[in-house]
C-alpha positions as CSV (number, residue, x, y, z in Angstrom):
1,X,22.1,29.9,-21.7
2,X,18.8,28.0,-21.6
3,X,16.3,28.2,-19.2
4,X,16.8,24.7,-18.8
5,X,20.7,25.0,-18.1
6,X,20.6,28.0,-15.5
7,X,17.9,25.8,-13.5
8,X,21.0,23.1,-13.7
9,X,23.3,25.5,-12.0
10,X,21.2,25.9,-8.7
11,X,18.1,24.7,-6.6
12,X,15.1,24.2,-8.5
13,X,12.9,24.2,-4.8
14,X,13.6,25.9,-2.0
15,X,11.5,26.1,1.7
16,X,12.7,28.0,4.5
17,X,10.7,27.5,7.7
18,X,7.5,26.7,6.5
19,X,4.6,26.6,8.6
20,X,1.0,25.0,7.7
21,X,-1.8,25.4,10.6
22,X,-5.2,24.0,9.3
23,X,-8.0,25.0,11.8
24,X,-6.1,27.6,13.5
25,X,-8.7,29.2,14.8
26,X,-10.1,26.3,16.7
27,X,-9.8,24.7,19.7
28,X,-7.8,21.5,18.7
29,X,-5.8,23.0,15.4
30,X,-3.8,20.4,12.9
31,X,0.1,21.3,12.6
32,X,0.4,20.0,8.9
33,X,4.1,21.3,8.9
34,X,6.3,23.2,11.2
35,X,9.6,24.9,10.3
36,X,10.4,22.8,7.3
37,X,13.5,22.9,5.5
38,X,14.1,21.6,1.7
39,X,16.1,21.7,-1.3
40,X,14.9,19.9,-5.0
41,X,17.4,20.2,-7.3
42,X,17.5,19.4,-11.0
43,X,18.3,16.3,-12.5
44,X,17.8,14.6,-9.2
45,X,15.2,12.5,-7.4
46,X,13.8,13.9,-3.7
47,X,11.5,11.3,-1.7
48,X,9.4,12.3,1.0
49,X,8.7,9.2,3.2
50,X,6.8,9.3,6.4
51,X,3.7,7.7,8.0
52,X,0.0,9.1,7.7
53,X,-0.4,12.7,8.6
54,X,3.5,13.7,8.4
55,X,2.4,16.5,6.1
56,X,3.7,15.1,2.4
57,X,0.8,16.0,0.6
58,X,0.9,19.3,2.6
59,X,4.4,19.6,1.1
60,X,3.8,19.0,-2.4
61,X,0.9,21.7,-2.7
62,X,3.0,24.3,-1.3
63,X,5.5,23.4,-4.2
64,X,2.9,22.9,-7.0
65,X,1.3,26.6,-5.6
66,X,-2.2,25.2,-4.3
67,X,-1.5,26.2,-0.7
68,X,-0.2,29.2,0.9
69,X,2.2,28.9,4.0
70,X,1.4,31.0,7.4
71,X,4.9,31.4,8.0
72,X,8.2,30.7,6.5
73,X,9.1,30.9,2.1
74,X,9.0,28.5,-1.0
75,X,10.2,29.5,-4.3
76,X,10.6,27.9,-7.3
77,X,13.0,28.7,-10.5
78,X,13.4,31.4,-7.7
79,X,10.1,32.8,-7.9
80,X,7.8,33.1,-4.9
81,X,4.6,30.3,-5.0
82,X,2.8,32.8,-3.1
83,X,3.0,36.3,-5.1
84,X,4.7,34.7,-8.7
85,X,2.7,31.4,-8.6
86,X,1.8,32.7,-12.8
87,X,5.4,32.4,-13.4
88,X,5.9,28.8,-11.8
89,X,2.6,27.0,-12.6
90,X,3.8,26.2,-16.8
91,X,7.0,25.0,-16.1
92,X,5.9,22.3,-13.7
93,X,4.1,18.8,-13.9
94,X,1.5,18.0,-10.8
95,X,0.3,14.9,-10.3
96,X,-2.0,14.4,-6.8
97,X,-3.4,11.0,-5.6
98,X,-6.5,11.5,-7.8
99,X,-5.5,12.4,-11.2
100,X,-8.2,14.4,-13.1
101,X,-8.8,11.9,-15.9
102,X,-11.9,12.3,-18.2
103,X,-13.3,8.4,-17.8
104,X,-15.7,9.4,-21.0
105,X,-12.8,10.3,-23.0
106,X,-10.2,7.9,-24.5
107,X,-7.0,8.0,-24.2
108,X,-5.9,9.8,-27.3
109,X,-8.8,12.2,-26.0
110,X,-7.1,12.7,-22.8
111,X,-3.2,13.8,-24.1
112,X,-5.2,16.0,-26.4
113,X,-7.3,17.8,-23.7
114,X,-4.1,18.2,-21.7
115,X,-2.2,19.8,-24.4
116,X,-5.0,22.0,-24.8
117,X,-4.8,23.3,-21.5
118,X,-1.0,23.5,-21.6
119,X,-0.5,25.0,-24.7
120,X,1.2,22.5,-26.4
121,X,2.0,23.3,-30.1
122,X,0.4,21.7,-32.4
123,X,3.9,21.1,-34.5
124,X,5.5,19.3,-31.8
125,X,2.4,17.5,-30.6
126,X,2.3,14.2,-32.7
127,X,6.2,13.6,-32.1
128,X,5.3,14.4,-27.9
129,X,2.5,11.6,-28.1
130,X,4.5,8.8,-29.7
131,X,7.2,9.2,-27.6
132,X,4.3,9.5,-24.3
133,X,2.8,6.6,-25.5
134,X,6.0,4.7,-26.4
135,X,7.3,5.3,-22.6
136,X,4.1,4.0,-20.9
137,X,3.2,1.2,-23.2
138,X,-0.4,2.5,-23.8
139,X,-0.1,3.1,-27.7
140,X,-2.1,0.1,-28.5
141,X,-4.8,1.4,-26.2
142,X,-5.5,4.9,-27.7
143,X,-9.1,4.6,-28.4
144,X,-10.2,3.0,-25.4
145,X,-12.2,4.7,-22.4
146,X,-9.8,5.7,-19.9
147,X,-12.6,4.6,-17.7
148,X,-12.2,1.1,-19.1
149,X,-8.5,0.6,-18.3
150,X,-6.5,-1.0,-15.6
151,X,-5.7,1.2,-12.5
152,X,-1.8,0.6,-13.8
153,X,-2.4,2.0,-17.2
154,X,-4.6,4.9,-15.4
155,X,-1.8,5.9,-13.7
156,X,0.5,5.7,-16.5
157,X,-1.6,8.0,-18.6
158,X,-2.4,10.1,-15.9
159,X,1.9,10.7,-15.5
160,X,1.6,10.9,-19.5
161,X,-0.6,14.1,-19.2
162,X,1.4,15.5,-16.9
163,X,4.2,15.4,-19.1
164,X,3.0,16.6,-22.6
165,X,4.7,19.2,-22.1
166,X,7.7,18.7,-20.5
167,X,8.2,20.5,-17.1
168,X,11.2,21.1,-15.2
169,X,10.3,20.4,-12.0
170,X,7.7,17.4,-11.8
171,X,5.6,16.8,-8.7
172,X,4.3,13.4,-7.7
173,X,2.0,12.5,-4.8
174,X,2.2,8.7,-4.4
175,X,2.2,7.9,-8.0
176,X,2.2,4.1,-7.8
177,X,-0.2,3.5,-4.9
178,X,-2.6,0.7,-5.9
179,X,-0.6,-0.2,-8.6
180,X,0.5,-3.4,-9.4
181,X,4.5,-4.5,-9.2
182,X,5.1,-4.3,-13.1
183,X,3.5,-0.9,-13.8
184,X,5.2,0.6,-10.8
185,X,8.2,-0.4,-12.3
186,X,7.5,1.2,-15.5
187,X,6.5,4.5,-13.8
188,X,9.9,4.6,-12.3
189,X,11.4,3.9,-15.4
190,X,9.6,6.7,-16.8
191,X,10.7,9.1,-14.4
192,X,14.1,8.1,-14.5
193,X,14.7,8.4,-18.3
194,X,13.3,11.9,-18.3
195,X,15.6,12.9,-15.6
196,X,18.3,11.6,-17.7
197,X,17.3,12.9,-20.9
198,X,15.5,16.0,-19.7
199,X,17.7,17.1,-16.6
200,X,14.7,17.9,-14.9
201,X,13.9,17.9,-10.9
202,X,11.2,15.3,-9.3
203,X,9.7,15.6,-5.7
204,X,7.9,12.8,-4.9
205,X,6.4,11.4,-2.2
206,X,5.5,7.3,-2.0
207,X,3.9,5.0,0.4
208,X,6.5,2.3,-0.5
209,X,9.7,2.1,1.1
210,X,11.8,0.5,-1.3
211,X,10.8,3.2,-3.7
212,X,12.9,5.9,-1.0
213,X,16.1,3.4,-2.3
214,X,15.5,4.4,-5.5
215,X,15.9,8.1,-4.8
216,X,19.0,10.7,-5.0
217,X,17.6,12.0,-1.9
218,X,15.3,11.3,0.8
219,X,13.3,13.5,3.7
220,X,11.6,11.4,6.5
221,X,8.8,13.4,8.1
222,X,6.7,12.7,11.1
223,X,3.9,15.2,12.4
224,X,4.7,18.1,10.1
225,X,8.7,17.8,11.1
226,X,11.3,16.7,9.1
227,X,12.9,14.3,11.2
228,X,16.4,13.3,8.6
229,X,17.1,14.1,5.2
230,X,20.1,12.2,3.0
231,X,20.9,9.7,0.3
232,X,18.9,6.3,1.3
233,X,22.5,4.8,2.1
234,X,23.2,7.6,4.5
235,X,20.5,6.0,7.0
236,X,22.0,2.4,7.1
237,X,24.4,3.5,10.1
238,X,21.9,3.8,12.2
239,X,20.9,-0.1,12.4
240,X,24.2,-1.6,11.4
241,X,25.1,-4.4,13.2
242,X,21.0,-4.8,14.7
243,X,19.9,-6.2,11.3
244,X,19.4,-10.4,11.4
245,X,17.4,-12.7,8.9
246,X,15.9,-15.7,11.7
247,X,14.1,-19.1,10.2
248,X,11.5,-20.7,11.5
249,X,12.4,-24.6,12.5
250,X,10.9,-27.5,10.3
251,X,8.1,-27.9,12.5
252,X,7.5,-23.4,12.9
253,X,5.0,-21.5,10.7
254,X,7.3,-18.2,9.5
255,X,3.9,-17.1,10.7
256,X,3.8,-18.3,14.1
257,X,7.7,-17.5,14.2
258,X,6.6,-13.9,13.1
259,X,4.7,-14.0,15.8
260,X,6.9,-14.9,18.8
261,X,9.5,-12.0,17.6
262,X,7.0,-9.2,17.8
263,X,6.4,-9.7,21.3
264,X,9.7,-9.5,22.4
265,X,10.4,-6.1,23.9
266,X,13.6,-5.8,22.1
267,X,12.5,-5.5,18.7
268,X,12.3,-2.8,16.8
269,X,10.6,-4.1,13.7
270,X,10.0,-7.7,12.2
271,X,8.6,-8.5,8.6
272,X,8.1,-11.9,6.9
273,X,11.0,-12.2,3.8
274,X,11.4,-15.2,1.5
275,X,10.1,-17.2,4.2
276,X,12.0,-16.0,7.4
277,X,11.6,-13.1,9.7
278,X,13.5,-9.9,9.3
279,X,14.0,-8.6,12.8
280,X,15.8,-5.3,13.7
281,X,16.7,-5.6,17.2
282,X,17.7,-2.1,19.6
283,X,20.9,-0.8,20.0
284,X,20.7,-1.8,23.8
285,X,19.4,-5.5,22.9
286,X,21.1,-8.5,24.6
287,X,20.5,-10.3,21.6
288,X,23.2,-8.3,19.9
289,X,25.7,-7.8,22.7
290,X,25.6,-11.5,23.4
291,X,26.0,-13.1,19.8
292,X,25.8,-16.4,21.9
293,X,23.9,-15.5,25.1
294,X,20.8,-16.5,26.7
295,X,18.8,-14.2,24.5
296,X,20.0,-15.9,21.5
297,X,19.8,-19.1,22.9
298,X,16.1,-18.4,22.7
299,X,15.2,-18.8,19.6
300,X,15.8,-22.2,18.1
301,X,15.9,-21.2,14.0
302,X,19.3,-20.0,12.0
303,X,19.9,-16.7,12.9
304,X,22.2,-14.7,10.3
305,X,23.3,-10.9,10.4
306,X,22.2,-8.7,7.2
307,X,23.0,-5.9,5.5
308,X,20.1,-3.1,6.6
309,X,18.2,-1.5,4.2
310,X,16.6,1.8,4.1
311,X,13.4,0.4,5.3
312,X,15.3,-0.7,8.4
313,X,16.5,2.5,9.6
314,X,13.0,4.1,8.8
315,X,11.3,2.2,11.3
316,X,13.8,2.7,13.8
317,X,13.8,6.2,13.2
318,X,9.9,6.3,14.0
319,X,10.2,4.4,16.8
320,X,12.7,6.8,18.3
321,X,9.8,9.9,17.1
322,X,6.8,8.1,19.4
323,X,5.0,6.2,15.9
324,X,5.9,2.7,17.3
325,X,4.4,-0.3,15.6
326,X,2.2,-1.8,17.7
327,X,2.8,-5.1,19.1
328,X,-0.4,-7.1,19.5
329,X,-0.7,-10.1,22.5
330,X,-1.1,-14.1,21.5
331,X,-0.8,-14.6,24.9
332,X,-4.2,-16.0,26.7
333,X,-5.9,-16.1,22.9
334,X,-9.1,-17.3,22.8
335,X,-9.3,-19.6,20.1
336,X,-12.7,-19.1,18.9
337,X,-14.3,-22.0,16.8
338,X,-15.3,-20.5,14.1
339,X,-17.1,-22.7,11.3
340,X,-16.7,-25.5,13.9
341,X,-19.4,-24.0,15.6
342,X,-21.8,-23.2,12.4
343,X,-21.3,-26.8,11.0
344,X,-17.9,-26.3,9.3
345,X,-15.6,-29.6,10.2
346,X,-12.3,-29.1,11.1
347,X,-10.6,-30.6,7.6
348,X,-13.1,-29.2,5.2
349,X,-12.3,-26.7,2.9
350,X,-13.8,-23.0,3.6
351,X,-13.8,-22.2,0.2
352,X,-13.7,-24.6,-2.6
353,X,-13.8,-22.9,-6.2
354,X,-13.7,-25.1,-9.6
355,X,-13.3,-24.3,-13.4
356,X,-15.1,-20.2,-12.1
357,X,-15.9,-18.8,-15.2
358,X,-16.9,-14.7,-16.0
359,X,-17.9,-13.0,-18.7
360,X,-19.6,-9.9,-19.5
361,X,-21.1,-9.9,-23.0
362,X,-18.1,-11.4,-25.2
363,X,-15.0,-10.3,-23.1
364,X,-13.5,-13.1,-20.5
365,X,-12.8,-11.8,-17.5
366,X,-12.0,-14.7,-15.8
367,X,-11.5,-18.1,-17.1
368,X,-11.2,-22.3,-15.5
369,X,-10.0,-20.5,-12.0
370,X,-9.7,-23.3,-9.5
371,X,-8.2,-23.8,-5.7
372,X,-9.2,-24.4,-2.4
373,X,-8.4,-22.5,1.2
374,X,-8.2,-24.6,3.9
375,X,-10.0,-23.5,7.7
376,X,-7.9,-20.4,9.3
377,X,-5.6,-20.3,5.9
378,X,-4.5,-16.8,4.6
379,X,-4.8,-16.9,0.9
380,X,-3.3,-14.7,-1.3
381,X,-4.9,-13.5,-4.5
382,X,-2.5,-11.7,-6.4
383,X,-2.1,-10.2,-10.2
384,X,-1.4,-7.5,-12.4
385,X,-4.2,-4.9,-12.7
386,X,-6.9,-5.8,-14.7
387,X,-5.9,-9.2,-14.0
388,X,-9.5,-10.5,-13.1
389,X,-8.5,-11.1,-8.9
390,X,-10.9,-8.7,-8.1
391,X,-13.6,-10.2,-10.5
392,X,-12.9,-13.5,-9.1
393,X,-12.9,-11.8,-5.4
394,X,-16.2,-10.6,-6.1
395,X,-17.5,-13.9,-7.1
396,X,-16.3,-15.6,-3.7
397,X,-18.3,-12.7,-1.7
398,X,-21.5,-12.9,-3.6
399,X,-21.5,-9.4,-4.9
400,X,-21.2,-10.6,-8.8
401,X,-22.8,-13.9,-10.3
402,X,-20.1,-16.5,-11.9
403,X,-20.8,-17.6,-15.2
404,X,-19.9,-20.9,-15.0
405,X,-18.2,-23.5,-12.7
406,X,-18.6,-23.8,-9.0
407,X,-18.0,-22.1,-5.9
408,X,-18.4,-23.0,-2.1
409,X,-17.8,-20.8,0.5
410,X,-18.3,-21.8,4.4
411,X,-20.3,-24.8,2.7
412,X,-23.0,-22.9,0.4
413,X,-22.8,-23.4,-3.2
414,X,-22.4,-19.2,-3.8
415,X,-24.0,-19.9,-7.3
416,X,-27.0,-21.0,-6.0
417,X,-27.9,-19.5,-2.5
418,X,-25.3,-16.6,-1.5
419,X,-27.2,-15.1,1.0
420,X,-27.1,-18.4,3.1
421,X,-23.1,-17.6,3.4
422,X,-23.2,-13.6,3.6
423,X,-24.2,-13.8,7.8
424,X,-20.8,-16.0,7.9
425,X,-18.6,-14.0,5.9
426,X,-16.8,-10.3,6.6
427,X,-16.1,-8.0,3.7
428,X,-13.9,-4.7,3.8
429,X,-13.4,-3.1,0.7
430,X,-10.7,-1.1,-0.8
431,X,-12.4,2.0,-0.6
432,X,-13.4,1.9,2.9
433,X,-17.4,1.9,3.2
434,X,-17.9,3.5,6.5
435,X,-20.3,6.9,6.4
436,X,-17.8,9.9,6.8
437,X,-20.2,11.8,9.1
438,X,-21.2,9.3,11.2
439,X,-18.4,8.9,14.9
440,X,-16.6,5.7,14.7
441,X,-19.0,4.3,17.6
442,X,-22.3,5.0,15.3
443,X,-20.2,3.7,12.0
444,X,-19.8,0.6,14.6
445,X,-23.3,0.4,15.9
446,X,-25.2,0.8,12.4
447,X,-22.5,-2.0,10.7
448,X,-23.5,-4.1,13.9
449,X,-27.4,-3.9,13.7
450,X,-26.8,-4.7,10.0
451,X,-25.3,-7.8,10.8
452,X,-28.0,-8.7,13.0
453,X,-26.7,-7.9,16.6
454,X,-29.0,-6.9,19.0
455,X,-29.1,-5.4,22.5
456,X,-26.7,-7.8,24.9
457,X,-24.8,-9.0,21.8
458,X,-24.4,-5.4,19.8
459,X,-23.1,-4.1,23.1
460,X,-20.6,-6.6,23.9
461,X,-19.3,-6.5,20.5
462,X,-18.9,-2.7,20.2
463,X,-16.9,-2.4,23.0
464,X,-14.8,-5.7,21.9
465,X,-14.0,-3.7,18.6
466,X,-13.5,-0.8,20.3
467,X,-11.0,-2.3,22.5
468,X,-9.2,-4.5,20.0
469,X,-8.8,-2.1,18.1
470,X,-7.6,0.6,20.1
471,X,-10.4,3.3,19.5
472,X,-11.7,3.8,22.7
473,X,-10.1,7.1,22.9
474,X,-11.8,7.9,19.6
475,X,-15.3,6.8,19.6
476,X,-16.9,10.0,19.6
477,X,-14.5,11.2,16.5
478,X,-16.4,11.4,13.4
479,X,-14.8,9.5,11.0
480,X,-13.5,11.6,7.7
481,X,-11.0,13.9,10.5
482,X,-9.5,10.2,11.3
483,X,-6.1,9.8,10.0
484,X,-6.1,6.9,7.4
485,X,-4.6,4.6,9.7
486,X,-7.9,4.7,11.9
487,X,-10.0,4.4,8.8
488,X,-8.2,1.1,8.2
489,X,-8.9,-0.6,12.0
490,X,-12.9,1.1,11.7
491,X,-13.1,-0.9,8.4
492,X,-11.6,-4.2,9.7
493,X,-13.9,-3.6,13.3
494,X,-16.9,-3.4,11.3
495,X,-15.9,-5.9,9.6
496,X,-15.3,-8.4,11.7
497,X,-18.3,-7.3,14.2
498,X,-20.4,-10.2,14.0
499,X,-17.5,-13.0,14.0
500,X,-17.5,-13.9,10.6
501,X,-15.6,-17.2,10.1
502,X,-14.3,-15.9,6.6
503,X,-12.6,-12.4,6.3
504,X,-12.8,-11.2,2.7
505,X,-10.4,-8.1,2.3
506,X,-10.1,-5.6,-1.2
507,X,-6.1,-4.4,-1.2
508,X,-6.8,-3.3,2.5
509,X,-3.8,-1.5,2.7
510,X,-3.6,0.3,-0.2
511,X,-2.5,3.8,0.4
512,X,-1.8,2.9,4.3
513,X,1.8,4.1,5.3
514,X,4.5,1.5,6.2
515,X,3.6,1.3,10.2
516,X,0.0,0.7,9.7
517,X,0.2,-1.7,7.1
518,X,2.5,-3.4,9.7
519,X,0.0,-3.3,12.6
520,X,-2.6,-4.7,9.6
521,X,-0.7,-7.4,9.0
522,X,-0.1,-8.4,13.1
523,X,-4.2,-8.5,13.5
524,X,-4.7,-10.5,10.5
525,X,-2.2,-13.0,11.8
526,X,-4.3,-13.0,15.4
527,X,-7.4,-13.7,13.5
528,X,-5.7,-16.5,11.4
529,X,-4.3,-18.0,14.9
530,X,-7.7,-17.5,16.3
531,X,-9.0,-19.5,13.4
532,X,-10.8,-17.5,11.1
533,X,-9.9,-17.9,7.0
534,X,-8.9,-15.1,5.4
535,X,-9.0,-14.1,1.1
536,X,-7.2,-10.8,0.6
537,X,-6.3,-9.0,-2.6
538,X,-2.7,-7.3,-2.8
539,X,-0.4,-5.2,-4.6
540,X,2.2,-4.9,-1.7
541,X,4.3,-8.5,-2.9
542,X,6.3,-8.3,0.6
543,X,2.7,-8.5,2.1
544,X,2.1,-12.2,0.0
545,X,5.0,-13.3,2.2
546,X,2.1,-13.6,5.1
547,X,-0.1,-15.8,3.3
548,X,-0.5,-19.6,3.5
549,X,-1.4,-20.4,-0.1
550,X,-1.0,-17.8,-2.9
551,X,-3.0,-17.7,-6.6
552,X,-1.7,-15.3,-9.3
553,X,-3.6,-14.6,-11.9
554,X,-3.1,-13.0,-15.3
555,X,-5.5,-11.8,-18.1
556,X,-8.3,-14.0,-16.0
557,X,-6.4,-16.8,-16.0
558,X,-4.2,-19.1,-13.2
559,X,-0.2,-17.9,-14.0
560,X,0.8,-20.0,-10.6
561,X,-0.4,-21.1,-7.2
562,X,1.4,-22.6,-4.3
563,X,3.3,-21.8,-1.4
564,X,5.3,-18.6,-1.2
565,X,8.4,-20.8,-1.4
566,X,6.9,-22.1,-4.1
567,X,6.3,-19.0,-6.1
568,X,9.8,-17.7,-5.3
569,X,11.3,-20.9,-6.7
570,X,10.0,-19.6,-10.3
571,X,12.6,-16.6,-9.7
572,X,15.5,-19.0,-8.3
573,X,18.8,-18.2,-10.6
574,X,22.5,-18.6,-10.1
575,X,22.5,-14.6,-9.8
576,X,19.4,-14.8,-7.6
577,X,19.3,-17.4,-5.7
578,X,16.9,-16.0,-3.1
579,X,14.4,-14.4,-4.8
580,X,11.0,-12.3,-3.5
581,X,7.8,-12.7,-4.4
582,X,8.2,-9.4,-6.3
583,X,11.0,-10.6,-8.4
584,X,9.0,-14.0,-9.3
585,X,5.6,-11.9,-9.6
586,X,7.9,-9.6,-12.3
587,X,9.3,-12.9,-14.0
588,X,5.8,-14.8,-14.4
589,X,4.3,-11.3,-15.5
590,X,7.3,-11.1,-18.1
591,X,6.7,-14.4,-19.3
């Protein structure tokens, strides 16, 4: 019997108790897990799922042998990660966050380096790479840079080296974060053929919810504890019956409807799909006792029950656990005037952009790009990676010079004089730009004074952010031992310190779990509401459903703009007849 087929017959993980204590020697010591239990078998698919600091990664480098437990026991093909790791280490494939590729080297370069280092023969090596390259589409890009490609195809090579030589248990640490809809399908396809083919075991973790439906098995973990484990259906139970779809009226925003729900105190969860909200109600909720009551009665749009989904029953679950989505006040809103105030009228477009043109030396990286964002719009710039969005974002903040064409942004011509509209514009980038060993309050007060703000002013605004945002408890915490979550407000505070009238914002919620990308997306409504315009870059397509106006772009070019109604009516068919914006985003990319 192979090696191959006795793993088959049992467990190819298996964790008894473990414990994880970082810091224990200190005064306030991090619980990164805490008696955890888990199985990975072969052939199978096993999600880990869980907000910021629930001790995922933690998990994975116990399995992959790059941490050692203070308590409890892993093993792997039975062997102990601790005292056998030797015997473990070449039969699995670890991929973390930040895959080790060589940006000098091309790609070819790359799958040859890593079948250096896992002794790869050289007799099976050409068939391996066709078939590699075959899988992740990247055979037409062999002799480019890997520094030069798309943060898809990055990932997809950097799975691709992890699988030169086949492993039988592979380990994946969010593989498809930042990654655009299309590539993260073909990373799952990936996976999923060599399970089939290969037998072999996967533990993965993933920032993406509907990703957990995909698995054979899924663990939910919160603070180092492992709160349920079971096949995604096996959680529906839990919210059936508390699961209704409810449209805004003819003269309701889904935005403003959005809104209202989240600050009733018998919701559980509420998202934005295909242009109504999805609202999970809880389980003592008048709303679903009376099916015609007073509670109902209350809101005026189509209500209809739906089936839940495992998303559903996440949330819930998290909200029993103490991680509750925070549900930010409308009422008593100041409605600022922002633009109104600096010369901006009412009707006039805060951005205007027409025939914007890029090119660096021969290459087009962005080509007759034009559209318009209206005052205290959310606007949606969307695309497949290297599609040029973030070339074009880049434009609109002044950080790189167009080529050709024209672009106005809160009423300055951005080709000409950009530093006339930078004092009236925010900017948080995907890779957060605070200083790590600075606290939050001097991250705060530097931002501030670089913005301008002085004495009376700096200090009103410092504690504003620090209130709206819900740091004061942490002002004095320096900011790389925040938990990613916290990262994310300290970003948008600085952001938004000196009442910029336009909020440019990178993919701000890439890597941010599911709650936090929630409690994003209720602040960027309350700045919307409160009037200020907002451009933001995405690869979350259930995110575009909170956008005004969306623009997707491919190879530099306009693929579609409009509505989100709009853009899902490109995916309308007789089988579909309520599409996403993921499933048109997949068709128009397809096309």
């Amino acid at each position: 019997m192979s090696v191959r087929e006795k793993a088959a017959t049992k467990a190819l993980l298996e964790a008894n108790d473990l414990q994880v204590v970082f810091k224990p020697q200190s005064k306030h010591p991090i619980v990164a897990l805490h008696g955890l239990n888990l199985s990975v078998a072969s052939g199978s698919v096993t999600g880990l799922v869980g907000p910021d600091g629930a001790g995922k990664t933690t998990c994975l480098r116990l399995a992959a042998g790059l941490l050692v437990p203070q308590a409890g026991a892993i093993t792997v093909f039975g062997h102990d990660v601790v005292r056998e790791a030797e015997k473990i280490r070449p039969r699995i494939g670890y991929m973390p966050q930040q895959f080790g590729l060589y940006e000098d080297l091309s790609v070819q370069e790359n799958l040859d380096l890593y079948a250096d280092l896992h002794d790869v023969p050289m007799a099976g090596r050409d068939d391996q790479f066709a078939r590699l390259l075959e899988m992740t589409d990247l055979g037409k890009f062999t002799a480019r840079r890997s520094g030069q490609l798309s943060g898809g195809m990055k990932q997809k090579l950097g799975l691709a080296c992890c699988l030169v030589k086949i492993p039988e248990l592979l380990i994946l640490d969010e593989p498809t974060v930042g990654v655009d809809p299309v590539s993260r399908r073909d990373i799952w396809r990936i996976v999923y053929q060599l399970v089939q083919e290969e037998g072999l075991g996967v533990l993965v973790s993933t920032a993406y919810l509907d990703e957990a439906e995909r698995c054979n098995n899924v663990v939910v973990m919160h603070n180092g504890v492992k709160l349920a484990e079971g096949t995604p259906a096996s959680f529906y139970e839990r919210v059936q019956g508390r699961v209704y779809t409810i449209s805004p009226t003819p003269n309701q925003s889904v935005r403003h409807l959005h809104g209202e729900i989240l600050q009733r105190s018998d919701i559980v969860d509420a998202s934005i799909q295909s242009g109504t909200v999805r609202a999970v109600f809880s389980s003592d909720s008048g709303f679903v006792e009376e099916t015609g009551g007073k509670e109902r009665r209350e809101l005026e749009g189509a209500v209809t029950p739906v089936a839940p989904r495992f998303e559903d029953a996440f949330v819930d679950m998290l909200q029993q656990d103490g991680a509750a989505v925070e549900k930010l006040s409308l009422d008593g809103m100041q409605r600022t005037q922002h633009g109104v105030e600096q010369g901006i009228e009412e009707r006039q477009a805060a951005i205007d952009v027409s025939g914007l043109l890029k090119t660096f030396g021969a290459f087009t990286a962005v080509h007759d790009i034009s559209f318009s964002v209206q005052r205290g719009e959310i606007f949606g710039l969307l695309g497949a990676n290297g599609a040029g969005k973030t070339t074009t974002f880049r434009m609109l903040c002044g950080l790189l010079k167009a080529s050709g064409g024209s672009i106005h942004v809160a009423g300055n011509n951005m080709r000409k004089a950009p530093s006339k509209a930078r004092s009236r514009i925010g900017y948080m980038a995907q890779k957060f730009s605070l200083y790590q060993q600075f606290t939050v309050s001097q991250n705060l007060r530097f931002y501030g004074k670089a913005y301008g703000l002085k004495r009376d002013a700096l200090t009103r605004r410092l504690d504003w952010a620090l209130t709206e945002f819900d740091m004061e408890d942490r002002k004095d915490v320096v900011t790389q031992s925040l938990p990613a979550g916290f990262k994310q407000r300290l970003a948008m505070a600085a952001a938004m310190l000196h009442e910029p009238e336009i909020l440019f914002l990178d993919e701000p919620t890439s890597g941010a779990d599911p709650l936090a990308r929630r409690e994003f997306w209720a602040r960027i409504n309350k700045f919307s509401q409160e009037g200020v315009t907002v451009v933001v870059t995405t690869h979350f397509m259930e995110e575009a459903e909170y956008c005004d106006h969306l623009l997707i772009m491919a190879q530099g070019q306009q693929l579609a703009a409009g509505t989100p109604a709009q853009i899902r009516q490109h995916a309308v068919t007789e089988a579909k007849p309520n599409p996403t914006i993921e499933d048109a985003f997949i068709m128009l990319a397809d096309g």
